[in-house]
FITOR-109277 format. One record per atom (N, C-alpha, C): residue in one letter; chain; atom name; x, y, z. Coordinates in steps of 0.1 Angstrom, whole numbers, plus 2048, in hexadecimal, padded with zeros to 3 digits. Example, Ala and Ser with C-alpha at 12.3 -4.5 7.8 and 13.67 -1.06 7.14 Angstrom:
[r 'A','A','N',[884,7C7,84E]],
[r 'A','A','CA',[87B,7D3,84E]],
[r 'A','A','C',[884,7DF,84E]],
[r 'S','A','N',[880,7EA,847]],
[r 'S','A','CA',[889,7F5,847]],
[r 'S','A','C',[881,800,84F]],
END
This chain:
[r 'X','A','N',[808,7F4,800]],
[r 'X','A','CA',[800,800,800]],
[r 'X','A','C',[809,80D,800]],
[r 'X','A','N',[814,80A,808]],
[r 'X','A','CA',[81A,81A,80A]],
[r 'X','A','C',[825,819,7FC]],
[r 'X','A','N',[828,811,7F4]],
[r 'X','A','CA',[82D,812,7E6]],
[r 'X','A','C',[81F,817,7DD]],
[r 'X','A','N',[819,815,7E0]],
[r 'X','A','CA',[809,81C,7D4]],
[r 'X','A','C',[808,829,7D6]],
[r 'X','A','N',[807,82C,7E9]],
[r 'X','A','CA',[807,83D,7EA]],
[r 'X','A','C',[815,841,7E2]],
[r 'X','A','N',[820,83F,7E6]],
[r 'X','A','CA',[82D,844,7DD]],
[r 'X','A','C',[82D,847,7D2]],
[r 'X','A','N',[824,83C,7C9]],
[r 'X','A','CA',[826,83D,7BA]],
[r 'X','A','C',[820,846,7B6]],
[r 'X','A','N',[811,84B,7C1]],
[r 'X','A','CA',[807,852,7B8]],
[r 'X','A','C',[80C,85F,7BD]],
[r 'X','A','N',[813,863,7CB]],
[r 'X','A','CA',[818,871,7CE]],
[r 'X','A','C',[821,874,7C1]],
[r 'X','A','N',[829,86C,7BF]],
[r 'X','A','CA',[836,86A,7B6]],
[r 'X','A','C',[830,86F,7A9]],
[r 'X','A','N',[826,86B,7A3]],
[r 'X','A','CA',[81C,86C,79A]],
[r 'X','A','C',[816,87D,793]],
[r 'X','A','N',[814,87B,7A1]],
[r 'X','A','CA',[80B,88C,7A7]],
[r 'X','A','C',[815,894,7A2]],
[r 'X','A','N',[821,895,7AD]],
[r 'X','A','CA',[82C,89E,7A8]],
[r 'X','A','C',[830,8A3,79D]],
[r 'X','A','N',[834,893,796]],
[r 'X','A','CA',[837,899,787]],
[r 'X','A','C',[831,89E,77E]],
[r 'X','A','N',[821,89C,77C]],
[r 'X','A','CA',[816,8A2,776]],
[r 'X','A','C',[818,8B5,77F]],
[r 'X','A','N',[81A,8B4,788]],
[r 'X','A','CA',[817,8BE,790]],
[r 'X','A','C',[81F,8C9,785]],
[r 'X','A','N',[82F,8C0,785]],
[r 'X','A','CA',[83B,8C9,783]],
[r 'X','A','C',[83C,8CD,774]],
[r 'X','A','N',[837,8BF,76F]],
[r 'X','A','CA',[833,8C3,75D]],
[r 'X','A','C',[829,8C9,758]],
[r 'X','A','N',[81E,8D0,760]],
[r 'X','A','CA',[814,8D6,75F]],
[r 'X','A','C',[817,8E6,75E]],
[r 'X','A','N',[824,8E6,76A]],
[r 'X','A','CA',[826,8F8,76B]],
[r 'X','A','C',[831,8FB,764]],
[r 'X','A','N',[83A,8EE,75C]],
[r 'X','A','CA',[846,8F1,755]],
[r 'X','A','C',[83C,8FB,744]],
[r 'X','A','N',[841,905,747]],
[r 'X','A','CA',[83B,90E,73D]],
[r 'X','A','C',[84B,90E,733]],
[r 'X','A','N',[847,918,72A]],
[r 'X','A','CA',[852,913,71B]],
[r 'X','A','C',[85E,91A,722]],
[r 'X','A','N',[85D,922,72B]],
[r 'X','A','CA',[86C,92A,730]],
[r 'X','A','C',[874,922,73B]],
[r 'X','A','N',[86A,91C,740]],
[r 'X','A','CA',[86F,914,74D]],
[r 'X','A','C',[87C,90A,746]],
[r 'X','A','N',[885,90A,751]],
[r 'X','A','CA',[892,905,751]],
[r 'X','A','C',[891,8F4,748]],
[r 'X','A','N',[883,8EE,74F]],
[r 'X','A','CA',[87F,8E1,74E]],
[r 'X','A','C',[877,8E0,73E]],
[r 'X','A','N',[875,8E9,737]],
[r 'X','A','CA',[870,8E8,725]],
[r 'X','A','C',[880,8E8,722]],
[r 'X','A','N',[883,8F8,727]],
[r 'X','A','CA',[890,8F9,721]],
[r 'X','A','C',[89A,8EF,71E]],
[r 'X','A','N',[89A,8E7,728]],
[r 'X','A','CA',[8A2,8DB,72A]],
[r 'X','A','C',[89F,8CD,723]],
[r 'X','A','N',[88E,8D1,71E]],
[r 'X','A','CA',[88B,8C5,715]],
[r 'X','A','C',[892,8C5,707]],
[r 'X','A','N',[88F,8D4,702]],
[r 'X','A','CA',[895,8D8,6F8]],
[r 'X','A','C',[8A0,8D7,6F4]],
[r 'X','A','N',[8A8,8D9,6FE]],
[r 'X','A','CA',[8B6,8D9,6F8]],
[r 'X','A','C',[8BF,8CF,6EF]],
[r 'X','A','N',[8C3,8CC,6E6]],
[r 'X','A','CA',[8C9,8C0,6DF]],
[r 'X','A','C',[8C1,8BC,6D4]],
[r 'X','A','N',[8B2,8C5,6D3]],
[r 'X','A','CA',[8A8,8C2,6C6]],
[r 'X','A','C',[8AE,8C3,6BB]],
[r 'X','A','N',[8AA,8BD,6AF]],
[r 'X','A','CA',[8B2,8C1,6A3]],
[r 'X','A','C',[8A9,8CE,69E]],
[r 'X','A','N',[8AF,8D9,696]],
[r 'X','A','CA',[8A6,8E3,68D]],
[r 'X','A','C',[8A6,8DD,67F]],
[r 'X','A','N',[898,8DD,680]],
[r 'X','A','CA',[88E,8DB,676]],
[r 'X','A','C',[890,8E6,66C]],
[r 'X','A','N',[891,8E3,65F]],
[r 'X','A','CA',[88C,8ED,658]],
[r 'X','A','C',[881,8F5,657]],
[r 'X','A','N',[880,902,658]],
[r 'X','A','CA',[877,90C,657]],
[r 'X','A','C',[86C,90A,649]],
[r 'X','A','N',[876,90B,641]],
[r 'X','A','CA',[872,90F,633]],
[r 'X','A','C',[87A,909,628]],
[r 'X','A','N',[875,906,61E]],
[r 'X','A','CA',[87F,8FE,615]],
[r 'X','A','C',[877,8F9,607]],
[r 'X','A','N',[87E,8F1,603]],
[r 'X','A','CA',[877,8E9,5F8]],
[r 'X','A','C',[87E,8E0,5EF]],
[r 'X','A','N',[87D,8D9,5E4]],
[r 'X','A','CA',[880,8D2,5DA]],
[r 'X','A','C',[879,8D8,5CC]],
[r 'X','A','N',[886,8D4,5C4]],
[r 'X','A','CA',[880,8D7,5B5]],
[r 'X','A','C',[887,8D2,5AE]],
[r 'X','A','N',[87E,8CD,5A3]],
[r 'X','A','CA',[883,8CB,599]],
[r 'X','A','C',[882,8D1,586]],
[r 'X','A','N',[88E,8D5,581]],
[r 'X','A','CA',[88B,8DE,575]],
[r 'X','A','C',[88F,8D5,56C]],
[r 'X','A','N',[882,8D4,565]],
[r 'X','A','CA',[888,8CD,557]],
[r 'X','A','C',[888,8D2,54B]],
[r 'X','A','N',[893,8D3,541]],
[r 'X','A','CA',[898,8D3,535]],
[r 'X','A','C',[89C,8E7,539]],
[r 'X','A','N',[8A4,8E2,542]],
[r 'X','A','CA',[8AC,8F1,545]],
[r 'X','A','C',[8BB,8F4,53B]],
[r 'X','A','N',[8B5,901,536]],
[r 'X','A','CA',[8C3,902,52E]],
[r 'X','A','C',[8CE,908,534]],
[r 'X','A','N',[8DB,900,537]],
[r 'X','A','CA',[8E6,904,543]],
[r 'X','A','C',[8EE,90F,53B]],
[r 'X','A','N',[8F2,919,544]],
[r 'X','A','CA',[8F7,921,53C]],
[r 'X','A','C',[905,91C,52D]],
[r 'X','A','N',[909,913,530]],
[r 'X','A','CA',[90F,90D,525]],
[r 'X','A','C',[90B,90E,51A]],
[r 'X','A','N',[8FD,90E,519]],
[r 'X','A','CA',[8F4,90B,50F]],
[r 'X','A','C',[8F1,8FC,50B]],
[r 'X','A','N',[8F1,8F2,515]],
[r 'X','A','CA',[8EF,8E4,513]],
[r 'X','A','C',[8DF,8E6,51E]],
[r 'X','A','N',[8D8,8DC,51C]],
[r 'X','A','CA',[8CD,8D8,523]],
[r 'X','A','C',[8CF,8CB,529]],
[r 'X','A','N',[8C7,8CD,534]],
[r 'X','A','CA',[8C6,8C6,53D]],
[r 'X','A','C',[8B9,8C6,54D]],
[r 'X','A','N',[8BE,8C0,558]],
[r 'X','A','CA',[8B8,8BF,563]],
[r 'X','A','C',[8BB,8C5,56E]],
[r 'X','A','N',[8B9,8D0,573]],
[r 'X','A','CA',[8BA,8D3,586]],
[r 'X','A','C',[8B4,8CE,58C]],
[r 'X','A','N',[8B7,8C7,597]],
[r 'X','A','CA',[8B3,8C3,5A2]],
[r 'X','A','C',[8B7,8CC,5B0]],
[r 'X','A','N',[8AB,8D4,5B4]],
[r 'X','A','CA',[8B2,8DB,5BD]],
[r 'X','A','C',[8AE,8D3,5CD]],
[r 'X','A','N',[8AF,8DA,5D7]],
[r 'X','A','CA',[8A8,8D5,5E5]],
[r 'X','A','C',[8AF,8E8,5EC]],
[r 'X','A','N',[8A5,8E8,5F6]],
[r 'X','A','CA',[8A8,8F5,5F9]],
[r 'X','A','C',[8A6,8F4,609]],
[r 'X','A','N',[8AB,8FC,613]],
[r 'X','A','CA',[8A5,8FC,61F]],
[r 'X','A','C',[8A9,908,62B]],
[r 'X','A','N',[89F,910,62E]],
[r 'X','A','CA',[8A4,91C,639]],
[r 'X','A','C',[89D,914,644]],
[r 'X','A','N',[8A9,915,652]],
[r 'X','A','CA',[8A9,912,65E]],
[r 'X','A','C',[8AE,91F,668]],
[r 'X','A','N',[8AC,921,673]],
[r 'X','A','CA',[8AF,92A,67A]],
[r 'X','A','C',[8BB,92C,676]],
[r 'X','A','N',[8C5,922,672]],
[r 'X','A','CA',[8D5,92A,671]],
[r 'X','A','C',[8DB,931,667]],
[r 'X','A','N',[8CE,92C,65D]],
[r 'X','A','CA',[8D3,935,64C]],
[r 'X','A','C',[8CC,929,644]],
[r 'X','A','N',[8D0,92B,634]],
[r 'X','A','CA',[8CC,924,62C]],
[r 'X','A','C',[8D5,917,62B]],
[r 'X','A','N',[8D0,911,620]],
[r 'X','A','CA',[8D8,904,617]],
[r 'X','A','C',[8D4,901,608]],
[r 'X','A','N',[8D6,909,5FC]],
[r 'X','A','CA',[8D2,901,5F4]],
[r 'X','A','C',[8E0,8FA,5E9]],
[r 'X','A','N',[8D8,8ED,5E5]],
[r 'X','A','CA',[8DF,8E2,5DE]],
[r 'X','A','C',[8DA,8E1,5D2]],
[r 'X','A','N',[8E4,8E0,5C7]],
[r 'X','A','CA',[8DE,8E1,5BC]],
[r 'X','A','C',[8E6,8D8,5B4]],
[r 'X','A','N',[8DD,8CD,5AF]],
[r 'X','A','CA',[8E3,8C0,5A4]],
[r 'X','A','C',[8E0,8C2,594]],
[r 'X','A','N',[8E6,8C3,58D]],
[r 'X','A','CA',[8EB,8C4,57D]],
[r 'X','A','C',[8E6,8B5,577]],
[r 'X','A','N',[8DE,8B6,56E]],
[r 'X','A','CA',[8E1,8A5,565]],
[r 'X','A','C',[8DF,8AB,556]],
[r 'X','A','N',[8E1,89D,551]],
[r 'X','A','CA',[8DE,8A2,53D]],
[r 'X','A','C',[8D0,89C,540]],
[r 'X','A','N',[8CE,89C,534]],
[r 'X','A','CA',[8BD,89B,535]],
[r 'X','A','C',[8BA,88A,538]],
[r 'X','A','N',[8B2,886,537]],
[r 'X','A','CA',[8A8,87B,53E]],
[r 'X','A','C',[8B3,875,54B]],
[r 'X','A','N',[8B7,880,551]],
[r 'X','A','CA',[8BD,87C,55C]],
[r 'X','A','C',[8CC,86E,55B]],
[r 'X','A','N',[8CD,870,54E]],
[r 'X','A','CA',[8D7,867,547]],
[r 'X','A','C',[8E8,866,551]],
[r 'X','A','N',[8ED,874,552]],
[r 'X','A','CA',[8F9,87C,558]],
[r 'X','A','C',[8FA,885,564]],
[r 'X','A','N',[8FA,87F,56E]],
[r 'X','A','CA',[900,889,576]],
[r 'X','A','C',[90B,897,572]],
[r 'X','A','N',[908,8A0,573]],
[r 'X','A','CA',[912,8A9,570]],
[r 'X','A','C',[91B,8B0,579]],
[r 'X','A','N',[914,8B0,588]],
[r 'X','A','CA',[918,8B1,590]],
[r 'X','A','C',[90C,8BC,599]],
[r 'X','A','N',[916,8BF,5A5]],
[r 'X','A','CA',[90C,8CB,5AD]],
[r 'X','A','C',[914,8D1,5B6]],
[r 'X','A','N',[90C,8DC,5BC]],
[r 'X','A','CA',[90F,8E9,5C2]],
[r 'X','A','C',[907,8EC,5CE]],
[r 'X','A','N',[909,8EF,5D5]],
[r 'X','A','CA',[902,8F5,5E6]],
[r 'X','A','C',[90B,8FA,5E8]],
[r 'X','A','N',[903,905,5F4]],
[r 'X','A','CA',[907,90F,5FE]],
[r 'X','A','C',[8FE,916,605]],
[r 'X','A','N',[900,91F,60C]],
[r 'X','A','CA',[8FB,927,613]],
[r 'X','A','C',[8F4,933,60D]],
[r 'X','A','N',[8F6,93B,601]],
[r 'X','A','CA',[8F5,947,5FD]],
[r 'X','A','C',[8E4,94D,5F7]],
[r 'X','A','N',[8DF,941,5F8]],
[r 'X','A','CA',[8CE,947,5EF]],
[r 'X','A','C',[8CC,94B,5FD]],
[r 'X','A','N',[8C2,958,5F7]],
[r 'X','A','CA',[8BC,95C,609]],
[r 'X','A','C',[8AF,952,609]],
[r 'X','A','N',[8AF,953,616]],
[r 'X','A','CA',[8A2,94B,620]],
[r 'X','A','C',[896,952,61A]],
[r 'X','A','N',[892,95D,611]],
[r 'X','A','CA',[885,95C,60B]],
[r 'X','A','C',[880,956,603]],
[r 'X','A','N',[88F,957,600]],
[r 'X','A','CA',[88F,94F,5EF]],
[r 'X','A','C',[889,93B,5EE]],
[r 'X','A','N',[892,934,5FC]],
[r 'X','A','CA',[88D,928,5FA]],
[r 'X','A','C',[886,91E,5F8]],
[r 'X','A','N',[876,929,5F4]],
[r 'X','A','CA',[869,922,5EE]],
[r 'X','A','C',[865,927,5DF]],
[r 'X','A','N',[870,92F,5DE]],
[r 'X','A','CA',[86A,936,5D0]],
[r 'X','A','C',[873,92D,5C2]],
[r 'X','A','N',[86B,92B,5BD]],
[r 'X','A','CA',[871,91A,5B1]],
[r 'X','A','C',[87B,927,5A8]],
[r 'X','A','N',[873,933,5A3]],
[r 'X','A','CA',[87C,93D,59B]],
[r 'X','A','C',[887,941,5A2]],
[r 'X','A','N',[88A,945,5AB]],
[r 'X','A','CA',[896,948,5B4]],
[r 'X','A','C',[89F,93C,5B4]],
[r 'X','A','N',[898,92F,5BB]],
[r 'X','A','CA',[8A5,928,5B6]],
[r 'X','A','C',[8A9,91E,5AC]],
[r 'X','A','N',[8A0,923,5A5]],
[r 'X','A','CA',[8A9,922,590]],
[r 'X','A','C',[8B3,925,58E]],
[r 'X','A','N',[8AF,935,591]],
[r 'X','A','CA',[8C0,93E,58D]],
[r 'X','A','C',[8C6,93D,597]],
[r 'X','A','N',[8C1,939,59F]],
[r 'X','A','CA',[8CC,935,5AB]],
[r 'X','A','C',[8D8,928,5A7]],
[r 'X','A','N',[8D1,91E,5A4]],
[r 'X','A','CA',[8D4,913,59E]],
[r 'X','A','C',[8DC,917,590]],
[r 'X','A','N',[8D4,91D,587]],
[r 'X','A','CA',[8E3,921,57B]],
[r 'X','A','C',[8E9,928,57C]],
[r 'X','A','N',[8E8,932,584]],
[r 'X','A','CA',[8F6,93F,586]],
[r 'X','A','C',[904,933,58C]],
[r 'X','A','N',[8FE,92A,597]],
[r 'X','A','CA',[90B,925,597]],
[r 'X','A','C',[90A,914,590]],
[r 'X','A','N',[908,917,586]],
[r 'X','A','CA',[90D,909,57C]],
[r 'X','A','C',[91D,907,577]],
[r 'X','A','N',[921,910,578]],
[r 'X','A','CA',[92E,90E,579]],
[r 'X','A','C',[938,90D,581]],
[r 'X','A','N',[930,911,58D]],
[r 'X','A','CA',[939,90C,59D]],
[r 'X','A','C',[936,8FC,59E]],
[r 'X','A','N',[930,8FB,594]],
[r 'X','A','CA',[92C,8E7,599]],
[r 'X','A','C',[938,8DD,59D]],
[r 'X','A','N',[938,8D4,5A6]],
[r 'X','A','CA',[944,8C9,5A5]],
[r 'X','A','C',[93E,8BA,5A4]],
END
């Protein structure tokens, strides 16, 4: 019997203590800590029969993503029916408005077609 009272005081308590832990309290703050950051904002695209500044045609494959720390976009090169990798490019530099806008990162994606590796 006096292990049953324990459990349910024991019980009480922590409901008590998780009830007043509000988002500032030491005890959220502490849950939080070590979460991964999610992406905010972002996307995927795909452009087909893009003419690379070379003047050859082909495929971008972009992926894009703003997180609290800044951007990421990655951008993959092929010849057409996805035949050749030609290679790709990422960095940091498209602004975080831009991440959802497919026309932004087109020319994002050919301005640096020749930074490709």
């Amino acid at each position: 019997m006096q292990w049953a009272l324990r459990s349910i005081v024991a019980a009480t308590l922590l409901a008590a203590v998780a009830a007043c832990a509000g988002s500032d309290s030491p005890t959220a703050l502490a849950a939080s800590v070590g979460r991964p950051q999610f992406a905010k904002a972002g996307g995927k695209f795909t452009f087909l029969d893009v003419v690379f500044p070379d003047g050859t045609t082909g495929i971008i494959a972009a992926g894009t993503k703003a997180v609290n720390k800044g951007t990421f976009t990655q951008c993959s090169y092929y010849s057409p029916d996805w035949e050749e990798y030609l290679g790709g490019f990422g960095d940091d530099t498209l602004p975080a408005a831009d991440v959802e806008n497919p026309d932004a990162v087109l020319a994002y994606c050919l301005s640096h077609f020749q930074d490709r590796s």
